[in-house]
N, C-alpha and C positions, 0 to 999 in steps of 0.2 A: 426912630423906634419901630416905625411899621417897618422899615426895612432890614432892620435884625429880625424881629418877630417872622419875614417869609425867608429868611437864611436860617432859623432854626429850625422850622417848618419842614423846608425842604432838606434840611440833614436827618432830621427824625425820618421822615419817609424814606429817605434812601439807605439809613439803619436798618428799616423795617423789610426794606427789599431784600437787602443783604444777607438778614437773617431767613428770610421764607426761603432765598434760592439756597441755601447752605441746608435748611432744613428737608425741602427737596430732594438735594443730593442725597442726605442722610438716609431720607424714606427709600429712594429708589435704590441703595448699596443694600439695603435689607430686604427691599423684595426680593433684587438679585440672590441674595442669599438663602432665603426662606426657598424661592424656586428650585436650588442648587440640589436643598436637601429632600427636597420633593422627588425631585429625578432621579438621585442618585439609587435608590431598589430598585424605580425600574428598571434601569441598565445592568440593574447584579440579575436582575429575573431576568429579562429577555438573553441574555450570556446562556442561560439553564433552557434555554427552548429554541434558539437561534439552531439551523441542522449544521453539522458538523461534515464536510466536504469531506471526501474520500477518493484519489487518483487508485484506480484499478486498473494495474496492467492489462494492456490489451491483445493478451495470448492465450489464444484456445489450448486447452479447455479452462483455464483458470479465470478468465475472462474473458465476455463477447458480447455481440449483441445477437438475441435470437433472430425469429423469424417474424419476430412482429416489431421488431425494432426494441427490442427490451434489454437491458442490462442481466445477464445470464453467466455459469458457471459457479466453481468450485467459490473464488476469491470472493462475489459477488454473493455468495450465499453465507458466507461466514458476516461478510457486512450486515446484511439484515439479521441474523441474529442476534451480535451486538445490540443492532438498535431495537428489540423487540425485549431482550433482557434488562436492558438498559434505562428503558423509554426515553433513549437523545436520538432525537429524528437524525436521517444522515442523505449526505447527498452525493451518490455514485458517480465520480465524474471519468468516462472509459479512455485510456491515454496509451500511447506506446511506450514503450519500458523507460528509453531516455526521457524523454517528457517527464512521466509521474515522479521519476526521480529527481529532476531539475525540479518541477512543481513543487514536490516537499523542500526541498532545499531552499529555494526561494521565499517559502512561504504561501504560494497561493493557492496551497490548499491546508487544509489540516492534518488529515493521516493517510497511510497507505501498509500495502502488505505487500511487503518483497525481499527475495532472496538477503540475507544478514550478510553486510560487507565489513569490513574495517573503516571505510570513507562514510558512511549511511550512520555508522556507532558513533564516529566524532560528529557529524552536521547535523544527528537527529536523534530523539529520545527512544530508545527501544523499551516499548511497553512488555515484549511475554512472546515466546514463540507459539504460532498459531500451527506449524507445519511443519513436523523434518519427512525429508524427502531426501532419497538414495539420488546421486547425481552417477550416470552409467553413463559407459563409453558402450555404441552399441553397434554391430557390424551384421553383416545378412548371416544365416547359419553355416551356409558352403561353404565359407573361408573358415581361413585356421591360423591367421597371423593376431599375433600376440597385440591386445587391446590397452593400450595404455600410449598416455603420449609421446611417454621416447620410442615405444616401434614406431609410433607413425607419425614419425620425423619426415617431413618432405611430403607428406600425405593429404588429403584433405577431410577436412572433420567440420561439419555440419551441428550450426547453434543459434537456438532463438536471438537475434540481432537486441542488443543491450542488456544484458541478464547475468549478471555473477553466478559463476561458476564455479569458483574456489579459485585460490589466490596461483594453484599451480599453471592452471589455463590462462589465467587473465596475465599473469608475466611471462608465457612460451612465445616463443617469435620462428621456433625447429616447425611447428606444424600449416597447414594452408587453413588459415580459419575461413569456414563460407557461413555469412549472416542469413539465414530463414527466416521467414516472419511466424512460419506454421511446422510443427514435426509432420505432417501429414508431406509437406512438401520437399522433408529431408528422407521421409522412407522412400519417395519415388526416385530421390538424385541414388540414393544407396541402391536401389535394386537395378537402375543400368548401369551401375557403373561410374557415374560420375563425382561420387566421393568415398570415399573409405570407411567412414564411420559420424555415428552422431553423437554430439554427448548433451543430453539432456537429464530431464529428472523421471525416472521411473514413473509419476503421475501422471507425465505428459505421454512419455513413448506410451503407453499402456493402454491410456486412452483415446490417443490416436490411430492404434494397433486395432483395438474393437469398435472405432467410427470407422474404419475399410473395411472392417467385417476380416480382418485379419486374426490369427493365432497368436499369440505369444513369442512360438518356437520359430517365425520366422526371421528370429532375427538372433543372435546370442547376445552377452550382456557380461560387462564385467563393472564393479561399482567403482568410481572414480572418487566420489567424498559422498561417503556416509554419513547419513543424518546431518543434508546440508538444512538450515535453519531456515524458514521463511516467518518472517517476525512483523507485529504491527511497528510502525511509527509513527511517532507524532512529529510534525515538521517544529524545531527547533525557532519558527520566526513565526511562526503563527501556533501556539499553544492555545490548547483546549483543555486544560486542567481537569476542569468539571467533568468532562466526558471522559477523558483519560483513565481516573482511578476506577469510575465503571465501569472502562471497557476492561482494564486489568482484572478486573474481582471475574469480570462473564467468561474470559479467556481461559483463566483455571478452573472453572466450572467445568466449561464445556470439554477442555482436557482431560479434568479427572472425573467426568461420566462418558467420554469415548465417545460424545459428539463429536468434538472434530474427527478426528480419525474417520468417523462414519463417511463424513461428509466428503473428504476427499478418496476415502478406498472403498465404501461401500460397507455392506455390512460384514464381510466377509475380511476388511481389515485388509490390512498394507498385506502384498504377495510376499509369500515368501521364496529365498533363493535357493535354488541345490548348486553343490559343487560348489564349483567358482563364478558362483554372479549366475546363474541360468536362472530365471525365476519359475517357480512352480506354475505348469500352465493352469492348472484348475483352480487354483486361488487369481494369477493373473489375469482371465478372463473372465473372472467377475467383477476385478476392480473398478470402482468408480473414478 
């Protein structure tokens, strides 16, 4: 008898173990979950204040670093205003053209402002154009051969290294493309001689044109794609929703009160052209 009475003993006790560790488990699957729902706002709040990356192409004037090592120009100034409209902190990160385009496409960044391609539409959300900009074939003013890329078949034509240009350029194989990093350094290949023509965007020649303390009229001008786009995007594998819809509402703000505009021509507004493509000097040498 005593020895059923500690065979029953010791089944109760090991019942009672069975039940504490099961009840255990029980308790600690419901912290877990109590914790779950604890964290989960803060992860929707910190999404709403986390800064939103930005790859800024790194071509003057649209982008640079100044004199004190600061993130500077046109592109770098529409960024901040975003974020100030906005209130979503953002983080300027300065890149060469191929880069920030590969960065958005990748993913490792969030958004960027650059020329609107056909390739950038399908890999990336286009938020709202910040920018059109006249894209000019542009030659010294002495000459007098006809500015378009079929005369200057066998020619060499001078362009920011990575930058859409419009689909006519980007598929010619007739002309000598030469990659620039800077227009300041395609006006000096033009003026001896070393290539025929530039084609950039009116914002850049212009304001490169008044960083040499140059005129206008030293150069003639015919327009290659009018009102090419420069547009925000959101990289397609790293989405910022939250920031996105606000950056769209700031973007037509700032369009339909002729901030942007200011921002890249000044207050005197995009130059206007005479003739065939000449731009008017006294509007174009106040362009910003």
């Amino acid at each position: 008898m005593v020895f059923v009475k500690r065979r029953r003993l010791s089944s109760t006790l090991s019942d009672g173990g069975i039940r504490t560790r099961s009840l255990n488990r029980v308790l600690r699957f419901i912290a877990l979950l109590l914790v779950g729902v604890a964290v989960a706002p803060v992860s929707l709040a910190e999404s709403d204040t986390k800064p939103v990356t930005f790859a800024i192409a790194d071509v003057w004037p649209w982008a640079y670093e100044d004199q004190r090592g600061k993130p500077s120009g046109s592109l770098v100034d529409v960024m901040r205003r975003l974020s100030e409209l906005t209130d979503v902190p953002v983080e300027p990160r300065l890149r060469p053209v191929r880069r920030a385009i590969s960065e958005l496409k990748n993913g490792h960044i969030n958004f960027s402002i650059l020329f609107q391609s056909p390739d950038l539409d399908r890999q990336a959300v286009n938020l709202g154009k910040v920018v059109q900009a006249n894209i000019l074939l542009a030659a010294t003013a002495e000459t007098d051969y006809p500015l378009t890329l079929e005369s200057l078949s066998g020619k060499s034509v001078a362009y920011i290294r990575g930058t859409y240009l419009g689909e006519a350029f980007e598929q010619n194989t007739e002309v000598v493309k030469v990659p620039v990093t800077l227009i300041s350094q395609a006006i000096d290949l033009l003026s001896i001689g070393r290539i025929s023509a530039i084609l950039a965007s009116d914002h850049a020649i212009l304001k490169a044109l008044e960083a040499m303390g140059l005129s206008s009229d030293v150069l003639r001008y015919n327009k290659h794609v009018p009102g090419q786009s420069g547009v925000l995007y959101m990289s397609g594998k790293a989405q910022r929703s939250d920031a996105a819809m606000k950056f769209r509402e700031a973007i037509a703000l700032m369009d339909e009160n002729g901030e942007l505009n200011r921002i890249f021509f000044g207050e005197s507004g995009r130059p206007e052209y005479d003739g065939p493509g000449e731009p008017d000097a006294a509007s174009a040498t106040s362009a910003q």
